[in-house]
MARLO-879492 format. One line per field, with one value per atom (N, C-alpha, C): atom name; x, y, z; residue in one letter. Coordinates in Angstrom, 1 decimal, decimal comma, padded with zeros to 4 digits. Atoms other than C-alpha are relative to their C-alpha. Layout:
N
atom	c(CA|...)
u	c(X|...)
v	c(Y|...)
w	c(Z|...)
res	c(A|...)
//
This chain:
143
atom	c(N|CA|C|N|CA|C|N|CA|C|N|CA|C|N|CA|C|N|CA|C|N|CA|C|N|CA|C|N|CA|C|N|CA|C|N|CA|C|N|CA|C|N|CA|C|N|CA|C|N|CA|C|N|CA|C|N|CA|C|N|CA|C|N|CA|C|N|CA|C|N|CA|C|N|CA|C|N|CA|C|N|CA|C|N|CA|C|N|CA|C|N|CA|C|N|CA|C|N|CA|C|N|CA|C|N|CA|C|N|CA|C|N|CA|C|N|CA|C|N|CA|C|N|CA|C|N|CA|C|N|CA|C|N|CA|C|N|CA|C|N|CA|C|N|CA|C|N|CA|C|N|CA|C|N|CA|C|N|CA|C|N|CA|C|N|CA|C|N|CA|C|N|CA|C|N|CA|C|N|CA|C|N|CA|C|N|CA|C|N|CA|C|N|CA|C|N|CA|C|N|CA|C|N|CA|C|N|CA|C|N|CA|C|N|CA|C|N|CA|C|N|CA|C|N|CA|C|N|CA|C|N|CA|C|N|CA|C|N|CA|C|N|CA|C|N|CA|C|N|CA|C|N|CA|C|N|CA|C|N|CA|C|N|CA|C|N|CA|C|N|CA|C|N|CA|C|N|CA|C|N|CA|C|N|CA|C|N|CA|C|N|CA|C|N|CA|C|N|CA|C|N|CA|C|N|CA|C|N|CA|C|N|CA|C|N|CA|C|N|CA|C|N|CA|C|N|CA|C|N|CA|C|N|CA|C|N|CA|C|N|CA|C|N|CA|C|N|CA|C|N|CA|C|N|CA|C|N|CA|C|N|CA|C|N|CA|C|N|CA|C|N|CA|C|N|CA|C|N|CA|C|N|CA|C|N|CA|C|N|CA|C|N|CA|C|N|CA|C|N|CA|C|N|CA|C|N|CA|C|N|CA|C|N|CA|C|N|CA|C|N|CA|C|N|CA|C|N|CA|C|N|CA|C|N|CA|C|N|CA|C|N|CA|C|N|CA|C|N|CA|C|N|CA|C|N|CA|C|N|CA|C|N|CA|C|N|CA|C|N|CA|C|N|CA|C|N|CA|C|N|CA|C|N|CA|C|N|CA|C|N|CA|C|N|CA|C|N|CA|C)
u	c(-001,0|-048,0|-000,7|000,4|-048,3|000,1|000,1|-049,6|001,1|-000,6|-047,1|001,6|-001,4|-043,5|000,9|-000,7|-040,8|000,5|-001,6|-038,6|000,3|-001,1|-036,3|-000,6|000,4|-038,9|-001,2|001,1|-040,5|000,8|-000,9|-039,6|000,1|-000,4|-037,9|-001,2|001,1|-040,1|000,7|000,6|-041,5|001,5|-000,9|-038,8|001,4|-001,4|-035,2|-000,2|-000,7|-033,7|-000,2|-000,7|-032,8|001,4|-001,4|-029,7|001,2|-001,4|-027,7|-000,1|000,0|-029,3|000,8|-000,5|-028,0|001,2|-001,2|-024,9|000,5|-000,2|-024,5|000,0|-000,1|-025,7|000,7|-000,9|-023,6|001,4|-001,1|-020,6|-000,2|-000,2|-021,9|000,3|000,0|-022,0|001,3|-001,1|-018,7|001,2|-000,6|-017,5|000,2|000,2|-018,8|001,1|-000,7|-017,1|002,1|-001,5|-013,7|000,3|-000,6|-014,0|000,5|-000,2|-014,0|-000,9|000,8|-015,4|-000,2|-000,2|-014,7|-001,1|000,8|-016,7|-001,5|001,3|-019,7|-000,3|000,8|-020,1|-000,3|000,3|-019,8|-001,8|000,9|-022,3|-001,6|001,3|-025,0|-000,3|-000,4|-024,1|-001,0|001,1|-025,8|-001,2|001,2|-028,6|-000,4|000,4|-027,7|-000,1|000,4|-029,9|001,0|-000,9|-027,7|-000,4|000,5|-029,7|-000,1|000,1|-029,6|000,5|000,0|-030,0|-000,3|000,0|-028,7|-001,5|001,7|-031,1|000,2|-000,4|-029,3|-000,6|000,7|-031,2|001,4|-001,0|-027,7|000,2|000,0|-027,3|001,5|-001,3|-024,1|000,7|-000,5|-023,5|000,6|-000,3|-023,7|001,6|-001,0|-021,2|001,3|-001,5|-018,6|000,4|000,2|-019,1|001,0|-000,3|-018,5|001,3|-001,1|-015,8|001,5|-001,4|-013,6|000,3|-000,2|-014,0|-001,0|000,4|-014,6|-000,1|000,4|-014,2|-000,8|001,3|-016,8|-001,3|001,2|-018,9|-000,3|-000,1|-018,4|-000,5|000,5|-019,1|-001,6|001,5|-022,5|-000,7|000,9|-023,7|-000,1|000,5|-022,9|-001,1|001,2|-025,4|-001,4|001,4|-028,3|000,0|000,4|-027,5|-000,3|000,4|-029,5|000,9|-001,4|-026,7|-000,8|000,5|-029,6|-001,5|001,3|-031,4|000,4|-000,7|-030,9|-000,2|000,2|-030,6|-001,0|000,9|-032,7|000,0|-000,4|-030,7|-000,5|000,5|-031,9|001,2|-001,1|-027,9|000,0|000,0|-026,9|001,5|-001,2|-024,2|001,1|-000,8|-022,6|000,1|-000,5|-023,0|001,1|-000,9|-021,3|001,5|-001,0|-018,5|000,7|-000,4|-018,0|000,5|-000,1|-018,1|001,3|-001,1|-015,4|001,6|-001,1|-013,0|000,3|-000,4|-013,5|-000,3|000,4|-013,1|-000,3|-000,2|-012,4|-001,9|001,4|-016,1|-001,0|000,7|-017,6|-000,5|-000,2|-016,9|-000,9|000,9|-018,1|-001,2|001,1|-021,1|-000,8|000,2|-021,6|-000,1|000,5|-021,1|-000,6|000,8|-023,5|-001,5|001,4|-026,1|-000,6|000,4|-026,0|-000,9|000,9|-028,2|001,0|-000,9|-026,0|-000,9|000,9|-028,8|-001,4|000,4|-030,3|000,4|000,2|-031,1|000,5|-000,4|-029,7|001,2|-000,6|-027,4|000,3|-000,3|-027,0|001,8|-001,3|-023,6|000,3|-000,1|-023,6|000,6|000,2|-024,1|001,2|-001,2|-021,5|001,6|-001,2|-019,1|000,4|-000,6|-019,5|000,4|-000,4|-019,5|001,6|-001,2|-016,1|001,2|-000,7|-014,8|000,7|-000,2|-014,6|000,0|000,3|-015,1|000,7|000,1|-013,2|-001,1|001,0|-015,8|-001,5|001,8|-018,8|000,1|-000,1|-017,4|-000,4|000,4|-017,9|-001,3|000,8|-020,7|-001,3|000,7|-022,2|000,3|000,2|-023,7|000,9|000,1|-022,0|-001,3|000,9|-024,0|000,0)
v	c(-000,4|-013,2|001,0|-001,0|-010,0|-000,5|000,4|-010,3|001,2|-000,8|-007,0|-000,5|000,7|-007,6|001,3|-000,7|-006,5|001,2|-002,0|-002,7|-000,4|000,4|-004,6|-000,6|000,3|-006,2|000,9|-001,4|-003,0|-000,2|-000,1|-003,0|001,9|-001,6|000,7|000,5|-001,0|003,8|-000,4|000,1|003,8|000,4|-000,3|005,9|000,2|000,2|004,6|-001,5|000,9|001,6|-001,1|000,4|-001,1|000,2|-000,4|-000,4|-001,3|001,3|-003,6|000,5|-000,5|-002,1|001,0|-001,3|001,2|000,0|-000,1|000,2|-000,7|000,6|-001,9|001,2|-001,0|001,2|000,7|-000,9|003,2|-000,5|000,6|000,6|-000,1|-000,1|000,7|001,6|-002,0|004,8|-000,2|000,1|004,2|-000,2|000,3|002,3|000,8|-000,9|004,4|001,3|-001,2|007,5|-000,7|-000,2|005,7|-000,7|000,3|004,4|-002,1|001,3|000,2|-000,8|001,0|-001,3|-001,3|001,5|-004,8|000,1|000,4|-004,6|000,5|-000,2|-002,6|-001,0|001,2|-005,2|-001,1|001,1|-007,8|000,2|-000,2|-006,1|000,0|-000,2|-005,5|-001,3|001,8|-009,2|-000,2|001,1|-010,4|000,4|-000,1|-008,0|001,5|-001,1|-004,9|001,0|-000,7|-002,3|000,9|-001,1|-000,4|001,7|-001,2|002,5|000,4|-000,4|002,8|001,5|-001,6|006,7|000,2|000,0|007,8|001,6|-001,2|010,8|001,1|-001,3|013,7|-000,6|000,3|011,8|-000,4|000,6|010,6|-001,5|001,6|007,0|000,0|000,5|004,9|000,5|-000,9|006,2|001,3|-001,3|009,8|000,3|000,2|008,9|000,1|000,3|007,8|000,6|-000,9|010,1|001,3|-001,4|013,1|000,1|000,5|011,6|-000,7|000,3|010,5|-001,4|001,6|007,0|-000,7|000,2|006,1|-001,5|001,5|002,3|-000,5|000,5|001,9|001,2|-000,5|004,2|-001,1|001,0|001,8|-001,3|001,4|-001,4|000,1|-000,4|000,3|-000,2|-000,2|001,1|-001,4|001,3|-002,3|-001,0|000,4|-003,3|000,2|-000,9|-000,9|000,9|-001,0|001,8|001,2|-001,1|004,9|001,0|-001,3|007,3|001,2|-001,0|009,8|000,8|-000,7|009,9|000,8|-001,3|013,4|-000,2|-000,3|014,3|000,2|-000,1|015,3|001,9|-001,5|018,8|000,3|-000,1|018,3|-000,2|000,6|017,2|-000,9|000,9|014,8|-000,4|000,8|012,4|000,6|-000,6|013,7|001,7|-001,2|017,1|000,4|000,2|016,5|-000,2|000,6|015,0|001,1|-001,0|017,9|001,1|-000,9|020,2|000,0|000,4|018,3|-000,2|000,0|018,2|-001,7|001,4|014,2|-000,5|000,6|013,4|-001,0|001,6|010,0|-000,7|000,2|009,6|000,6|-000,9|012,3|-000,8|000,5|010,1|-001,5|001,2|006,8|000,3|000,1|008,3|000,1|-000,4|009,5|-001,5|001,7|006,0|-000,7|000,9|004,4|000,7|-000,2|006,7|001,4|-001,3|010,1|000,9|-001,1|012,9|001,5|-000,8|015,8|001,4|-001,3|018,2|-000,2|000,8|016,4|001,1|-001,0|018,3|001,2|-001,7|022,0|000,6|000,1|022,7|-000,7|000,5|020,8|-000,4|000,3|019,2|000,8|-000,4|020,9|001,4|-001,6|024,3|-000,1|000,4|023,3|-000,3|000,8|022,5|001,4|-001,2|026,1|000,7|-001,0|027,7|000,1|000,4|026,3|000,1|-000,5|027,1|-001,4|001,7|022,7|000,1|000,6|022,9|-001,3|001,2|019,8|-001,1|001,0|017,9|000,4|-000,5|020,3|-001,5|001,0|017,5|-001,2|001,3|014,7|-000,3|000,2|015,6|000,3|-000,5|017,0|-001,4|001,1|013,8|000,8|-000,6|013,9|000,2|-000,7|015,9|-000,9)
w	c(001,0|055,1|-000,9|000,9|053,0|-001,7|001,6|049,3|-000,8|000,6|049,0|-000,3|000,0|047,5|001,2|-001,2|049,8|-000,5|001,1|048,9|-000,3|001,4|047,1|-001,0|001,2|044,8|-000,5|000,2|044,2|-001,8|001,6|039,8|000,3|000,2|039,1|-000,6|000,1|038,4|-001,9|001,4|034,8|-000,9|000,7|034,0|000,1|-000,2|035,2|-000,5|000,3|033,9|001,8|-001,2|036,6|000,1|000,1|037,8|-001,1|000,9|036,3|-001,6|001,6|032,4|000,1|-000,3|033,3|000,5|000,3|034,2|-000,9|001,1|031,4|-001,5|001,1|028,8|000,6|-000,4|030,7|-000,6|000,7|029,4|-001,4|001,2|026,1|-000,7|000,5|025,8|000,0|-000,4|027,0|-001,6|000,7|024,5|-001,3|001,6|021,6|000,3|-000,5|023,3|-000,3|-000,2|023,4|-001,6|001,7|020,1|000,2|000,1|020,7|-000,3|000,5|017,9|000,1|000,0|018,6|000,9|-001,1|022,0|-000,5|000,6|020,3|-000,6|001,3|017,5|001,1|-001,3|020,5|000,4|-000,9|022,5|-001,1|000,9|019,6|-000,5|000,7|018,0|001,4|-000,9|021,3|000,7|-000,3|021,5|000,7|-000,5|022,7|-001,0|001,5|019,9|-000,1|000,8|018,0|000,0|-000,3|018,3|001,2|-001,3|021,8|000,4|-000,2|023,0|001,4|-001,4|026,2|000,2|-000,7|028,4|-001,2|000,8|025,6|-001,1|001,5|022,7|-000,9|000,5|021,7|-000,4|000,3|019,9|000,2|-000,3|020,0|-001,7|001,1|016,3|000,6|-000,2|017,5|000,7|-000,8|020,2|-000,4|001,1|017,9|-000,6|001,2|015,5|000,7|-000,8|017,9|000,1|-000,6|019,6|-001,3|001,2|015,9|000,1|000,2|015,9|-001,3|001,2|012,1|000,1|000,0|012,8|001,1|-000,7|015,5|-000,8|001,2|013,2|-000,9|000,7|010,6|000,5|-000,6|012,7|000,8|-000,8|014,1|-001,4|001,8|010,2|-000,1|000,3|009,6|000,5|-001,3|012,5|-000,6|000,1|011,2|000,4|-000,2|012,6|-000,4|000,9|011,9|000,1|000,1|010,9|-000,3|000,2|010,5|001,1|-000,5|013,5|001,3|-000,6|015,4|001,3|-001,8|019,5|-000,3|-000,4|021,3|-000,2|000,6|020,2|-001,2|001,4|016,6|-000,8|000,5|015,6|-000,6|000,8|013,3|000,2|000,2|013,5|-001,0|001,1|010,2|000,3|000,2|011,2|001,2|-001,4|014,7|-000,3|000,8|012,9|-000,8|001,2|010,3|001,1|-001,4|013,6|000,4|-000,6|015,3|-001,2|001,0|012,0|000,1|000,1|011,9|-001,4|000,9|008,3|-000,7|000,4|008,2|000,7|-000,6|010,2|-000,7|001,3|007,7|-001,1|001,2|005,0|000,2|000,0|006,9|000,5|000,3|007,5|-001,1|001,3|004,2|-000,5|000,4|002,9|000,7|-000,9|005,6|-000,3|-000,3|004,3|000,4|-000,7|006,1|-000,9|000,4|005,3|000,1|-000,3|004,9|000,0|-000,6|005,3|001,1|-000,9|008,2|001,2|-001,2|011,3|000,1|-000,3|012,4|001,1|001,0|011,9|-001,2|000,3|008,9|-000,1|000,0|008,2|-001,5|001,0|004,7|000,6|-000,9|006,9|000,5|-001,2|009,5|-001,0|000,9|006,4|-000,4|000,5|005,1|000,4|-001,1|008,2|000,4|000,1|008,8|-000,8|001,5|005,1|000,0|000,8|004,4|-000,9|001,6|000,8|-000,4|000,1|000,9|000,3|-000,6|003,2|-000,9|000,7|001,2|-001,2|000,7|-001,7|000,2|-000,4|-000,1|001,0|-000,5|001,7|-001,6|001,8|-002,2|-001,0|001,1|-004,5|-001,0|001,3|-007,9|-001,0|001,0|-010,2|-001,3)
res	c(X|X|X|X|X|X|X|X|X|X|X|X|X|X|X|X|X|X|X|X|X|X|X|X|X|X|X|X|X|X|X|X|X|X|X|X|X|X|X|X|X|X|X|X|X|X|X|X|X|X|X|X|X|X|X|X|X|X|X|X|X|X|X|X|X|X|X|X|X|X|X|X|X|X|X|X|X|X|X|X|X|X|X|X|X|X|X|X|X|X|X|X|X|X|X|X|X|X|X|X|X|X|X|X|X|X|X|X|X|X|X|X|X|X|X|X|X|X|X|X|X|X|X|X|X|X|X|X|X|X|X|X|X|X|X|X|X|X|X|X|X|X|X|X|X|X|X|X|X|X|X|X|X|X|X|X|X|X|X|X|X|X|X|X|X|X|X|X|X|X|X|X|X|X|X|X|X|X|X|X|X|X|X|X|X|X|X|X|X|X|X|X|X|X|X|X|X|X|X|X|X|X|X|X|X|X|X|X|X|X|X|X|X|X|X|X|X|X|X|X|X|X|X|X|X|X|X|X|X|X|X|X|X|X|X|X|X|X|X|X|X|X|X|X|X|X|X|X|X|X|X|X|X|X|X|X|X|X|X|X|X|X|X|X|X|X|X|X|X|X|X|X|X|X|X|X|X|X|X|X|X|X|X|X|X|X|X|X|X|X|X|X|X|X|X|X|X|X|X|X|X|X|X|X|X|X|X|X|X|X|X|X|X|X|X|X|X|X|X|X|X|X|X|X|X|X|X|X|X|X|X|X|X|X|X|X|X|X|X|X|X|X|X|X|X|X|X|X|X|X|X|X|X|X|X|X|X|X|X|X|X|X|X|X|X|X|X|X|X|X|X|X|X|X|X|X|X|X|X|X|X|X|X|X|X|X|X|X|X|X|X|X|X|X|X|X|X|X|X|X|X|X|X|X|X|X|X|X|X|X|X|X|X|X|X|X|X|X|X|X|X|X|X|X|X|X|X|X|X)
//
């Protein structure tokens, strides 16, 4: 008998997942994208990190964010999540948001924390470019 394990107990290359994680973060990307906070808070409640970043340098924040889902935004921050940490583009959750004209996610990032001059474009940038001067407000501390 060989001391070698067989092909199928070969562990995946350094840098793929095993397939069962990877289809698992594939269901959690999922969820961020469609906006179902209940199953995110589930899924992080039992361990899956909240920061989790697919191959685009995207977390499950960013996901949400993009996509206009203010209450699984909301239920991530409450988790920990970093609402300020960028792709692998140099984007920012808040500025993704301001981009997409999602105010209601603008705002819960902003209360969770955001950086509104955080990566590059900033979201401040991305507000003026746009002509937001409402969102420049809310993305601008009172003086």
């Amino acid at each position: 008998m060989s001391d070698e394990p067989a092909p199928d107990d070969e562990p995946a290359p350094d840098d793929e997942p095993p397939a069962d994680v990877a289809e698992l973060a594939g269901r959690v990307f999922e969820m961020a994208r469609t906006g179902d906070a209940a199953s995110l808070a589930t899924y992080v409640d039992a361990g899956v990190p909240v920061n989790l970043t697919n191959d685009s340098g995207d977390t499950l924040v960013m996901l949400a964010a993009y996509h206009g889902h203010a209450e699984a935004v909301r239920a991530l921050v409450a988790r920990g999540a970093d609402v300020n940490r960028l792709n692998d583009r140099g984007q920012s959750p808040v500025a993704g948001a301001v981009f997409k004209g999602e105010d209601d996610v603008v705002r819960a990032l902003v209360d969770g924390g955001a950086d509104p001059v955080a990566g590059h474009p900033t979201a401040v940038d991305t507000a003026r470019m746009f002509g937001r001067e409402d969102l420049l407000t809310v993305l601008s501390p009172p003086m």
